[in-house]
SERO-4910 file (N, C-alpha, C, O; in steps of 0.05 Angstrom, whole numbers):
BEGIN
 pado doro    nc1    nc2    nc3   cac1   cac2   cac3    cc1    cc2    cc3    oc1    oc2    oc3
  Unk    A  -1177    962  -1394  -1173    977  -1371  -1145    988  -1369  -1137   1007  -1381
  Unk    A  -1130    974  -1353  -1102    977  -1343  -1085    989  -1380  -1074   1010  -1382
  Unk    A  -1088    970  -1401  -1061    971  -1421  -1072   1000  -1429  -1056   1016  -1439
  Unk    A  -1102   1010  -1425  -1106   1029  -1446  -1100   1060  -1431  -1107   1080  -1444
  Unk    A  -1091   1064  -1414  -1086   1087  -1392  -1059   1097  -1397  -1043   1079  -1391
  Unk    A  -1046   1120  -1406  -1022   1134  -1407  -1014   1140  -1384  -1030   1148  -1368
  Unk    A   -993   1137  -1378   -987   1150  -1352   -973   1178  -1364   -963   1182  -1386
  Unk    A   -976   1205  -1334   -960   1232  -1346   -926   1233  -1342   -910   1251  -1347
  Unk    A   -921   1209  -1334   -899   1215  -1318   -896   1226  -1294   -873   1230  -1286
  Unk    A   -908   1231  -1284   -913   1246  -1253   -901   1231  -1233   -910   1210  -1226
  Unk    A   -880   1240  -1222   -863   1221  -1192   -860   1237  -1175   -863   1260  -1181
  Unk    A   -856   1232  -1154   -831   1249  -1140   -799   1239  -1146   -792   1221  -1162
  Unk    A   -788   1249  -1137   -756   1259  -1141   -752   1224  -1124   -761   1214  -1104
  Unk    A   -737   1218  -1143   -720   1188  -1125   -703   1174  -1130   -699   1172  -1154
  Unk    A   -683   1156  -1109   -667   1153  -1116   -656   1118  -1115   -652   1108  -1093
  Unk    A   -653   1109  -1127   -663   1072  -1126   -629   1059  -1115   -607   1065  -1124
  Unk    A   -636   1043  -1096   -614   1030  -1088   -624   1002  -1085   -638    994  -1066
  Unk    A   -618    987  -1103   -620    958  -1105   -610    943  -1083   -586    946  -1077
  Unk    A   -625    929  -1071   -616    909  -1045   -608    869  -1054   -598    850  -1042
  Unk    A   -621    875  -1082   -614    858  -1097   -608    855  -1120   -610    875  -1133
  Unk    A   -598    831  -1135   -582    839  -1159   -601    816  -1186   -595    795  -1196
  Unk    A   -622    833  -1187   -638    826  -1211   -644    840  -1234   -634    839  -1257
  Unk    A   -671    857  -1221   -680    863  -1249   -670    884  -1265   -678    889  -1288
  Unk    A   -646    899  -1248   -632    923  -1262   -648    939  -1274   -645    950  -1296
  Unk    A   -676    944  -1249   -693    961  -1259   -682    997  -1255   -692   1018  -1264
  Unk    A   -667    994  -1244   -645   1021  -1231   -644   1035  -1260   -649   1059  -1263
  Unk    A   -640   1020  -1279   -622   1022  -1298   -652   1034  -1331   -646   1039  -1354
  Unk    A   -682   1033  -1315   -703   1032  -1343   -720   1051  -1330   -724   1065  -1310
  Unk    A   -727   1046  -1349   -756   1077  -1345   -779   1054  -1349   -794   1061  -1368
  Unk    A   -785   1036  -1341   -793   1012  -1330   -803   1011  -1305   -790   1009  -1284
  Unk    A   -833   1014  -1310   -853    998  -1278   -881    985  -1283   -900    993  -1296
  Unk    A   -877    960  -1267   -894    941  -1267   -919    954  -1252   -918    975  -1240
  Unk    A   -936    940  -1254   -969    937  -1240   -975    909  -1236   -974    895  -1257
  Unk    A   -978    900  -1221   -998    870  -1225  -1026    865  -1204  -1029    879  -1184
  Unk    A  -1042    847  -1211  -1058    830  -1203  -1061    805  -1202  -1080    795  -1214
  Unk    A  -1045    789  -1188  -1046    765  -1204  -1080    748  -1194  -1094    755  -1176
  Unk    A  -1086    727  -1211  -1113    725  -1205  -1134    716  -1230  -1123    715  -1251
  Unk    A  -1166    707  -1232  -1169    695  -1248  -1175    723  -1273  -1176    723  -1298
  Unk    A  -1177    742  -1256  -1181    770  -1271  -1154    784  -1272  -1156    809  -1272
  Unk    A  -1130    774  -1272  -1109    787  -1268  -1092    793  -1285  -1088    780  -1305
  Unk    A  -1077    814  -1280  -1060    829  -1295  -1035    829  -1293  -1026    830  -1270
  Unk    A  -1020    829  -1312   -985    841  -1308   -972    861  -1329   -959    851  -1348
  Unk    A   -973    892  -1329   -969    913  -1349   -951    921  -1337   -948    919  -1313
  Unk    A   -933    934  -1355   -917    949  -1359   -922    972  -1370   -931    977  -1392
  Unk    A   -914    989  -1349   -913   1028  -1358   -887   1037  -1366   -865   1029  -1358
  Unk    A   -891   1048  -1377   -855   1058  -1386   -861   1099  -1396   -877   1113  -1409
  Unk    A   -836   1101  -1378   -840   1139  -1389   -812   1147  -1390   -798   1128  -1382
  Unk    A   -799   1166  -1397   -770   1174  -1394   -770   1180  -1359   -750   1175  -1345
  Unk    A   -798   1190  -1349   -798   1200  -1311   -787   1173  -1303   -777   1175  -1280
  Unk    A   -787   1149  -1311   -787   1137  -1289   -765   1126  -1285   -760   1109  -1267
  Unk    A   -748   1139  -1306   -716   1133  -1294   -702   1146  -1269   -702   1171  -1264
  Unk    A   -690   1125  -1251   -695   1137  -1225   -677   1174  -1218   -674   1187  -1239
  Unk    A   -672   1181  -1205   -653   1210  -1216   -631   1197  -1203   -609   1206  -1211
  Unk    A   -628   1179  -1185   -596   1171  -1174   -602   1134  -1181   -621   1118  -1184
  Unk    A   -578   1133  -1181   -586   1090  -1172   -558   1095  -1158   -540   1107  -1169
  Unk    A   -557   1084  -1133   -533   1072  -1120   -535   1041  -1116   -548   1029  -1099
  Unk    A   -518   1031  -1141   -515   1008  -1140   -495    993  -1117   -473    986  -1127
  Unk    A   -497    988  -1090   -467    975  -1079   -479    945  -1069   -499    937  -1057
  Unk    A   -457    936  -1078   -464    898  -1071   -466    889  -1046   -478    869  -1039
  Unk    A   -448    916  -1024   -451    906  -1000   -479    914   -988   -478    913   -963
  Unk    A   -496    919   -995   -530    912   -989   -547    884   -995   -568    874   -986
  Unk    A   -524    877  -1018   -543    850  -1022   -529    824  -1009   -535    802  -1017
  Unk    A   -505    830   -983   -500    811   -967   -502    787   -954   -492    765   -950
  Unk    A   -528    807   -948   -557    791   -934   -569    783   -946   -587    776   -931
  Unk    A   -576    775   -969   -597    772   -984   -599    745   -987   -580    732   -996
  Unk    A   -625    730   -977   -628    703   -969   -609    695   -996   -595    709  -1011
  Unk    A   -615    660   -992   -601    638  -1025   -625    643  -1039   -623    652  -1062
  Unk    A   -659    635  -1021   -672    634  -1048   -683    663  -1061   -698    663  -1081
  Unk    A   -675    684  -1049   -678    709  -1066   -650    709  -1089   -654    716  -1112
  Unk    A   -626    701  -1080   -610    707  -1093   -610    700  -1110   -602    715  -1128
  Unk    A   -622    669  -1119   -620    650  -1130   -644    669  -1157   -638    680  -1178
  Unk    A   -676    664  -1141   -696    671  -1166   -686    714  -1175   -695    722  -1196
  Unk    A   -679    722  -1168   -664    743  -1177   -636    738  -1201   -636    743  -1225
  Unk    A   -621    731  -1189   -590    727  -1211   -600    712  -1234   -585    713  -1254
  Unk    A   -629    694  -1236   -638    679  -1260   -649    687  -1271   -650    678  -1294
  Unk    A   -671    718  -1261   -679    737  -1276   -659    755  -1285   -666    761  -1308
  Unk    A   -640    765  -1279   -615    779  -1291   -596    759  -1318   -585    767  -1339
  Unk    A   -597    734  -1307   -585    711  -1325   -605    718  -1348   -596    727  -1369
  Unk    A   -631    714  -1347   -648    714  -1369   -655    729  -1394   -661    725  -1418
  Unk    A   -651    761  -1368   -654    782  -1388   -626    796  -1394   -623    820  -1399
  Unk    A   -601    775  -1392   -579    777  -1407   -578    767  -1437   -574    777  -1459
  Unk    A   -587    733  -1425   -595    718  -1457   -616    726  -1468   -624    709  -1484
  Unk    A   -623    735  -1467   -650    732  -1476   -644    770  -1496   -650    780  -1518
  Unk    A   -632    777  -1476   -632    818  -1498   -604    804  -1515   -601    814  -1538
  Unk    A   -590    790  -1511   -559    789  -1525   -581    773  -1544   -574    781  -1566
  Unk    A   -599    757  -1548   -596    737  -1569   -630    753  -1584   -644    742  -1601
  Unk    A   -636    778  -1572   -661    790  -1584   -654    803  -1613   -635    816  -1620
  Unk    A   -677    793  -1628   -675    797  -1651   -668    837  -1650   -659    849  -1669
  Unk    A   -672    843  -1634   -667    879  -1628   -640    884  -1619   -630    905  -1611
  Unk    A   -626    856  -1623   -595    871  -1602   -585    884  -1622   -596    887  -1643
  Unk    A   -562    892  -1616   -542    911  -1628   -519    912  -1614   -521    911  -1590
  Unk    A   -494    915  -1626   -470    920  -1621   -467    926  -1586   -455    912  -1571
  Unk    A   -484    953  -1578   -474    966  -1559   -494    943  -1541   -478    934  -1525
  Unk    A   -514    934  -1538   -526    913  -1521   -510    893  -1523   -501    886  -1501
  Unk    A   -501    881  -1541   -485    848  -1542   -459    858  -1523   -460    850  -1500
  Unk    A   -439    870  -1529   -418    882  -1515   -434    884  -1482   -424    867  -1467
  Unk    A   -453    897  -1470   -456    894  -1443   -475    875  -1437   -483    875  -1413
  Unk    A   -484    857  -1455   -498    836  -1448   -485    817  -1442   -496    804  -1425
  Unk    A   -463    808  -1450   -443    788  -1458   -424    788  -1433   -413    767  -1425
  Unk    A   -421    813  -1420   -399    818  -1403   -417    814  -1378   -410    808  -1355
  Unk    A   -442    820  -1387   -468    807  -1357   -463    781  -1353   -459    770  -1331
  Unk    A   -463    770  -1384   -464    743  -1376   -443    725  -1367   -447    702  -1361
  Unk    A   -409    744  -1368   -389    736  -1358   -388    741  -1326   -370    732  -1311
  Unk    A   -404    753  -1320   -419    758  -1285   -429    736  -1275   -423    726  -1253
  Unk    A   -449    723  -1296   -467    705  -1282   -452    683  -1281   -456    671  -1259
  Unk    A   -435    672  -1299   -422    647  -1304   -397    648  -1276   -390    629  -1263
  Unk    A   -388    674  -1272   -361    670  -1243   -381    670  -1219   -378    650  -1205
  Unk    A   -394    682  -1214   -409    684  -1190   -438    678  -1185   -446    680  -1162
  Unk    A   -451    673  -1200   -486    671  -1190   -481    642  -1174   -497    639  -1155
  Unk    A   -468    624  -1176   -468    605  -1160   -454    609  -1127   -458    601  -1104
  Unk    A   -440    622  -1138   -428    632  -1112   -433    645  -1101   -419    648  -1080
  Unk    A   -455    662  -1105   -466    681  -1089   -490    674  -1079   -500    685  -1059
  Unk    A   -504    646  -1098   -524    630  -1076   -507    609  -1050   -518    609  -1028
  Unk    A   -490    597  -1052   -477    584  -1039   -457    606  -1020   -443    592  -1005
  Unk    A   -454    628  -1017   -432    638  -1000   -433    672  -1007   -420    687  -1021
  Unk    A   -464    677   -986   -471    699   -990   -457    718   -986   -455    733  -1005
  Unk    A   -442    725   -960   -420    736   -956   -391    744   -972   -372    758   -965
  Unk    A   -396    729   -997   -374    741  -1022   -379    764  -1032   -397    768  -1049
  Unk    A   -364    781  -1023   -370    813  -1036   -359    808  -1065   -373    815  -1084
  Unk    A   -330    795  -1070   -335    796  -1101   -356    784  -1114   -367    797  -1132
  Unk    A   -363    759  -1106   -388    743  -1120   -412    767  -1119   -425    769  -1139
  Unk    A   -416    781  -1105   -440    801  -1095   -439    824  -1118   -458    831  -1132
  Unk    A   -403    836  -1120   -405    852  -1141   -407    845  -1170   -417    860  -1187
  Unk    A   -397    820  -1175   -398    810  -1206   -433    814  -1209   -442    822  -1230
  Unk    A   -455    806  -1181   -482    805  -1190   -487    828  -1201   -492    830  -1225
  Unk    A   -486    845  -1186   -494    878  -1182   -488    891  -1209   -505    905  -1220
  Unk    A   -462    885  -1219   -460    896  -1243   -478    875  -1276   -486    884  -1297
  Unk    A   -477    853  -1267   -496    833  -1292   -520    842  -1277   -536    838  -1296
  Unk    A   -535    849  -1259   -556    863  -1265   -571    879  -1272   -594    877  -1282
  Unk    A   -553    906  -1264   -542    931  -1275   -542    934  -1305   -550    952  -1320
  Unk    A   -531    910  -1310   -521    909  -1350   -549    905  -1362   -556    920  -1381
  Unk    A   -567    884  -1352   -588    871  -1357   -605    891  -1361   -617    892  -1383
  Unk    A   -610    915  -1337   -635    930  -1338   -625    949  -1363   -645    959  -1374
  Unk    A   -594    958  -1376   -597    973  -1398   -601    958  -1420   -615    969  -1438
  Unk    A   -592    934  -1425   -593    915  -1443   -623    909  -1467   -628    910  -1491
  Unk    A   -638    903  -1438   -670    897  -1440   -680    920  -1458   -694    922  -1478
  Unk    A   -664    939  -1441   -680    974  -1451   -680    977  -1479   -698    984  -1495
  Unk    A   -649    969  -1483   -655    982  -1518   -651    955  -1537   -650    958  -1561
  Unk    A   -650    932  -1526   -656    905  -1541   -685    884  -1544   -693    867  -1560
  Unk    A   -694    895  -1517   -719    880  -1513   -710    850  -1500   -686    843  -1497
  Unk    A   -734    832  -1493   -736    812  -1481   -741    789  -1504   -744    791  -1528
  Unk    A   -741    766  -1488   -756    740  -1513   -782    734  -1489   -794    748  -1473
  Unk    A   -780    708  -1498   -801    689  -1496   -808    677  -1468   -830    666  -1465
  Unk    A   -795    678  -1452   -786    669  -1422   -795    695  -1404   -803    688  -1381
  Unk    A   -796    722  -1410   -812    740  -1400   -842    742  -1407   -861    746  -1391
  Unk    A   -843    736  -1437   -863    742  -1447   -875    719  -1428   -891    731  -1413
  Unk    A   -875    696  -1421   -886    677  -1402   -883    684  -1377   -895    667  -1365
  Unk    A   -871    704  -1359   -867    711  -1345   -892    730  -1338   -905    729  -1317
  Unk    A   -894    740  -1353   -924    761  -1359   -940    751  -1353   -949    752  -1330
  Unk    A   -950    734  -1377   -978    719  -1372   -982    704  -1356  -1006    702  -1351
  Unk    A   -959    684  -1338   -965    666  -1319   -964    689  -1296   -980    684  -1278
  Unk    A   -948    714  -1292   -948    724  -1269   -978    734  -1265   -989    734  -1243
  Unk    A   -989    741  -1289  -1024    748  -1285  -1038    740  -1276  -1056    750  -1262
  Unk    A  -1029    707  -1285  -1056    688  -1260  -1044    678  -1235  -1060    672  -1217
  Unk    A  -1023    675  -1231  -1017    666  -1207   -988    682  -1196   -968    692  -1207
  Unk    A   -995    679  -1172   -975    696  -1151   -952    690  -1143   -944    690  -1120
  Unk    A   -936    684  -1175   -911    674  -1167   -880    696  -1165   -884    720  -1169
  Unk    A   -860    689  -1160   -845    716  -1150   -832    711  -1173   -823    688  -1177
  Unk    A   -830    735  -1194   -825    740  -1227   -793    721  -1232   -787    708  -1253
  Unk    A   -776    724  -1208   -749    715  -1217   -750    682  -1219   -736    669  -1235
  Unk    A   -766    671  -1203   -778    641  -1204   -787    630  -1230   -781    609  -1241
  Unk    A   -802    647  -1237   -810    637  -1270   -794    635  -1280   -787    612  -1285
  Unk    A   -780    656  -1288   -758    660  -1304   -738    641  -1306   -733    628  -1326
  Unk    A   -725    640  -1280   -703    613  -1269   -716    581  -1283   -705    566  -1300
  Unk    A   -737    581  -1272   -753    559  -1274   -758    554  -1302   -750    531  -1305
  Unk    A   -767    561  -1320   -763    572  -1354   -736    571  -1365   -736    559  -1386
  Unk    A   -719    578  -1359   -693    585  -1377   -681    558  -1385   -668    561  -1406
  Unk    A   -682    530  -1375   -669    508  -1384   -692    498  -1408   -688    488  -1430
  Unk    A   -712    502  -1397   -739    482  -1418   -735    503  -1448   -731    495  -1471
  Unk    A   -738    531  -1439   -746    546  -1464   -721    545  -1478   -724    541  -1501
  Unk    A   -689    549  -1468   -673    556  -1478   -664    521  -1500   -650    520  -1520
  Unk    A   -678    496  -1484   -673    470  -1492   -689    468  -1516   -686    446  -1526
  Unk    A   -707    483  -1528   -722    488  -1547   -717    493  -1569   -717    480  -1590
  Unk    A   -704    535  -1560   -684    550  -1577   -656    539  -1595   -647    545  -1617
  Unk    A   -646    522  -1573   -633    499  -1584   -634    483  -1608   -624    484  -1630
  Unk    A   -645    470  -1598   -658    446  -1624   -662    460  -1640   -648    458  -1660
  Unk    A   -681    478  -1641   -682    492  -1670   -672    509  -1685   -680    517  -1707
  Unk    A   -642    518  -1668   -620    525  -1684   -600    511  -1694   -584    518  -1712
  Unk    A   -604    474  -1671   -586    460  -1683   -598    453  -1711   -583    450  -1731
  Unk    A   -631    448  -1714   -642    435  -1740   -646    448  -1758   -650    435  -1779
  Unk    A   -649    479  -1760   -652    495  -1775   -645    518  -1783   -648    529  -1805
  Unk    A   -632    525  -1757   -626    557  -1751   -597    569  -1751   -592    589  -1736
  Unk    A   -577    558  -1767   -549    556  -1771   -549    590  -1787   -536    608  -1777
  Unk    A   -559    593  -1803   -566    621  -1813   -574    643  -1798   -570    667  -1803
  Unk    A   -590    631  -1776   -596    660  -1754   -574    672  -1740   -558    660  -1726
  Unk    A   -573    692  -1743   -553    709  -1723   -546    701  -1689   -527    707  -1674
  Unk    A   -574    681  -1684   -576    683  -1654   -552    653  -1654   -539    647  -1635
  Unk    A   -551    639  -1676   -532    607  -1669   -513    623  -1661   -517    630  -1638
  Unk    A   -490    632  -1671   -464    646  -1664   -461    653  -1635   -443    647  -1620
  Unk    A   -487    670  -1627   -495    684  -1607   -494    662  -1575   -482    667  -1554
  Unk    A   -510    639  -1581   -507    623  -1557   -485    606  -1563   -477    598  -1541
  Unk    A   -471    596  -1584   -447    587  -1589   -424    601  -1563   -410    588  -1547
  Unk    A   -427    626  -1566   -407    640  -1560   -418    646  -1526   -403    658  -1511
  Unk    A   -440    639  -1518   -451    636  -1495   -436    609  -1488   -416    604  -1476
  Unk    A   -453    594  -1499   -433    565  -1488   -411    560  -1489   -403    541  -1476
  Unk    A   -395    573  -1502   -360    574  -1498   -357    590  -1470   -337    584  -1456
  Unk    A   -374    610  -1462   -366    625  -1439   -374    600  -1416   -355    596  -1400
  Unk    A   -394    585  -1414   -406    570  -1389   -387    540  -1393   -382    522  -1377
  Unk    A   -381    543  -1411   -374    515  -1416   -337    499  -1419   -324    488  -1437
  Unk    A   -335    502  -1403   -303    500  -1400   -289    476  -1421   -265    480  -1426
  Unk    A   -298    461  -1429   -293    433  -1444   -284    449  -1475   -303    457  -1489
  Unk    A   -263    452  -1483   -253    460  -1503   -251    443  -1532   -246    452  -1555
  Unk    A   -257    410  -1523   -261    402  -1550   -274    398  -1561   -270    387  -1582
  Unk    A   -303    408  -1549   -333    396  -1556   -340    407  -1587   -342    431  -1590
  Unk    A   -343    395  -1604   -356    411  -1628   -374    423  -1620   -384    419  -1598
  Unk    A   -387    445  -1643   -406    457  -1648   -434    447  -1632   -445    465  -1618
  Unk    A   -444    425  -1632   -473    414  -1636   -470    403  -1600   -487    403  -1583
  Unk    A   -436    390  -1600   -444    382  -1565   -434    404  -1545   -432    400  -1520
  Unk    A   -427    428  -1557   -421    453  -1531   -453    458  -1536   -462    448  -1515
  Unk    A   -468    463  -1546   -491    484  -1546   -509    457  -1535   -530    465  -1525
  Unk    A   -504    428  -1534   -526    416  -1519   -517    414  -1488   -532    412  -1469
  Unk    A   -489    416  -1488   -479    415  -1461   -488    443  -1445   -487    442  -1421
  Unk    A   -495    465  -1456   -501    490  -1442   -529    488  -1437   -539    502  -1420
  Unk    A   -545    466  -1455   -574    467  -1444   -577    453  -1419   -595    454  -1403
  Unk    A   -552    437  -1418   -551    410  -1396   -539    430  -1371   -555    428  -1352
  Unk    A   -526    441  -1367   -511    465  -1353   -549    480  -1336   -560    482  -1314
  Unk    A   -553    487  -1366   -572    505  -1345   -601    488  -1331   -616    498  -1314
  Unk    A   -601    459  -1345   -622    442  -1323   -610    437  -1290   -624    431  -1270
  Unk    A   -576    444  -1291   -562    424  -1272   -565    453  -1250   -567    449  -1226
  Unk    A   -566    480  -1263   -567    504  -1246   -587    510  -1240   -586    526  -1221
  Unk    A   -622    502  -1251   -642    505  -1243   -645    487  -1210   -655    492  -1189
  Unk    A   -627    460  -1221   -635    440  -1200   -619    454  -1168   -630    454  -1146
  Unk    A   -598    461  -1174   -574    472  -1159   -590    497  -1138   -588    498  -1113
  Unk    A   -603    511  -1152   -614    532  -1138   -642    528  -1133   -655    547  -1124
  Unk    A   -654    502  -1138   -683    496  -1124   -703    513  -1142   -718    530  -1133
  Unk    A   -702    505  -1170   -718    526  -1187   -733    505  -1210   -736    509  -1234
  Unk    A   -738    483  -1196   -745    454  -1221   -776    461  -1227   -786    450  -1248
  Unk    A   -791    475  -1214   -825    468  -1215   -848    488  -1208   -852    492  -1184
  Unk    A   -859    497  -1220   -880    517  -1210   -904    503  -1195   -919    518  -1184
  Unk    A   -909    480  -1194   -933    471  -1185   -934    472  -1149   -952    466  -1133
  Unk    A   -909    481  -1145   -916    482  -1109   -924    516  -1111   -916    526  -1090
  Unk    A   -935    536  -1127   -945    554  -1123   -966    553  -1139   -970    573  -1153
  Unk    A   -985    527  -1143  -1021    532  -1155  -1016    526  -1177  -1035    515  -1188
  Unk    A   -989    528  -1194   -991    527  -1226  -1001    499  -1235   -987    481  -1225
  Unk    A  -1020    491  -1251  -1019    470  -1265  -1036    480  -1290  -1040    504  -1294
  Unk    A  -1044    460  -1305  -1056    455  -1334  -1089    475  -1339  -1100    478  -1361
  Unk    A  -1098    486  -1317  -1125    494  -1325  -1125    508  -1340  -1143    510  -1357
  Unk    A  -1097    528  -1338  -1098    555  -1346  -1088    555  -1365  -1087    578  -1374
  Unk    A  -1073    534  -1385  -1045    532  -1390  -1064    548  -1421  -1046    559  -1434
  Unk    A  -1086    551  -1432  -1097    560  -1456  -1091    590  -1447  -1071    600  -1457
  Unk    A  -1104    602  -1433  -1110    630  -1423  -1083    638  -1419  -1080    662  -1421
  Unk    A  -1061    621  -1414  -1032    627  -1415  -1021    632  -1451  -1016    653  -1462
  Unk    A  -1021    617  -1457  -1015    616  -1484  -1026    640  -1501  -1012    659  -1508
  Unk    A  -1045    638  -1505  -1062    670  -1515  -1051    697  -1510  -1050    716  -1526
  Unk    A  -1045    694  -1488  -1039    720  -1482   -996    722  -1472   -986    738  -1456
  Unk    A   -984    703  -1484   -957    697  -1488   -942    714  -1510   -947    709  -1534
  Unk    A   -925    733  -1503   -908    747  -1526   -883    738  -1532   -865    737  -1515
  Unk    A   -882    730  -1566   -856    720  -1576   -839    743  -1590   -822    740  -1607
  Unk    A   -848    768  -1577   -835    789  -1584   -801    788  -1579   -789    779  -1559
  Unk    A   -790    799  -1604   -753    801  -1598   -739    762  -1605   -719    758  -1619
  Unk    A   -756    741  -1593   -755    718  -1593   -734    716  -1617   -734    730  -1637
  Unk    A   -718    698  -1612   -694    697  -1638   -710    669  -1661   -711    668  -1686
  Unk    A   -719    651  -1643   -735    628  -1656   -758    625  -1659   -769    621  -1637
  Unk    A   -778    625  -1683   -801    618  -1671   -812    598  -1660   -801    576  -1663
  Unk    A   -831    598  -1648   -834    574  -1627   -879    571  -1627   -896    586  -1618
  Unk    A   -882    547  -1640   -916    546  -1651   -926    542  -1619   -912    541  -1599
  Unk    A   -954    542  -1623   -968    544  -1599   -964    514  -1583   -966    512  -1558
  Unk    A   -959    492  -1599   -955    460  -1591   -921    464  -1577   -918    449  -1557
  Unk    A   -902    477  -1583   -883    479  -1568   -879    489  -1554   -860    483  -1540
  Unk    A   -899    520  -1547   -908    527  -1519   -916    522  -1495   -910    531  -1472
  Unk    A   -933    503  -1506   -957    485  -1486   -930    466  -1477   -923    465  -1453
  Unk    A   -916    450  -1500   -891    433  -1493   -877    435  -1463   -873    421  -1443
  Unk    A   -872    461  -1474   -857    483  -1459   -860    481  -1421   -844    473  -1404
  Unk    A   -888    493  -1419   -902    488  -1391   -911    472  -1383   -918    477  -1360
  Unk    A   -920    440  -1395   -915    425  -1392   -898    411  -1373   -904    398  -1353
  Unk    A   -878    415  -1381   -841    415  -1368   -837    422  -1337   -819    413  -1322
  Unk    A   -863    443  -1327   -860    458  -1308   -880    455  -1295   -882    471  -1276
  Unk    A   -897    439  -1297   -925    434  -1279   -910    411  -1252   -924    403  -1234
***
């Protein structure tokens, strides 16, 4: 149904002003559809029309913006920073504004859930979200969207929640298997140099900065109330019908269907 339909591009004239600082959709020719449900859907349309013709990005709109929007938003922007900087599609010109997203998220996403009224904390978001939505564009996503997808299909959860809620388990994964194997992938260097940004402790070798940044981001899921999907319906029925339809597209590590399941496990 839905994946097999072209769209013409057809809009009207518009002009996007973000009230929050997530998906840096301002920034893609990027739009969702969903259903979530036992018949449900989550697609993505993409055309050159659907880049907006203005984006006024200003931080002082996202003021107001509750803790727990701020919170499952800045973790979807956190995500699709790591996640395009460490995609097997990045490149030079993505790592450079991915990297500087993620020097956004590390000064302010805490501070901008804790002390909404920080216009600098507000602008560091605005611009790492901003970075995220071009990032994504020409690097792609991993594995933490690609679950984002399929769990948003069956159940009605708000996309930045997954994500948040995902990024300590999946990224504690990616880990391990660059500490045990993956010294040759381009992506070790890549969160190395992530965890030197989050991680202030300058003497840690190699093996305990990159476990201390997985420990970092369990302590920021907990921090912003993002530990569990099961207070919105999620548990085990689905967890096959999830997996199946899970993309490890861009993914820097591969990851078998037993470390998937692992994976959500974690989150029931």
């Amino acid at each position: 149904g839905v994946g097999a339909q072209t769209h013409n591009g057809d809009k009207i004239p518009y002009i996007a002003i973000p009230t929050t600082a997530g998906t840096g959709s301002e920034a893609t020719k990027n739009a969702v559809l969903s259903r979530p449900g036992i018949q449900g859907f989550k697609k993505s349309l993409r055309h050159e029309n659907f880049v907006p013709d203005h984006a006024i990005v200003d931080p002082q709109l996202s003021l107001s913006c509750p803790p727990e929007i701020t919170a499952a938003t800045g973790m979807d922007a956190f995500t699709q920073l790591l996640e395009s900087y460490t995609s097997t599609q990045a490149n030079s010109f993505t790592d450079a504004l991915a990297f500087q997203g993620l020097r956004g998220i590390k000064l302010s996403l805490k501070q901008a859930f804790h002390h909404g009224n920080d216009l600098k904390a507000r602008t560091n978001m605005a611009f790492s979200a901003y970075a995220s939505g071009i990032s994504l564009a020409y690097a792609g996503l991993g594995v933490i969207h690609g679950f984002a997808s399929s769990v948003g299909a069956l159940y009605d959860i708000p996309h930045g929640v997954i994500c948040g809620t995902l990024m300590a388990p999946v990224n504690q994964f990616i880990v391990e298997n660059l500490l045990t194997s993956g010294q040759e992938n381009p992506a070790y260097q890549k969160y190395l140099n992530t965890a030197r940004l989050f991680i202030e402790d300058k003497t840690l070798n190699e093996s305990d900065i990159l476990k201390a940044f997985v420990a970092y981001l369990h302590e920021l899921s907990h921090e912003l109330g993002l530990t569990g999907l099961c207070g919105y319906g999620f548990g085990e029925t689905r967890i096959e019908d999830i997996l199946n339809n899970t993309s490890l597209k861009n993914n820097p590590v591969k990851l078998s269907h037993k470390d998937l399941k692992q994976i959500l496990y974690k989150v029931i």
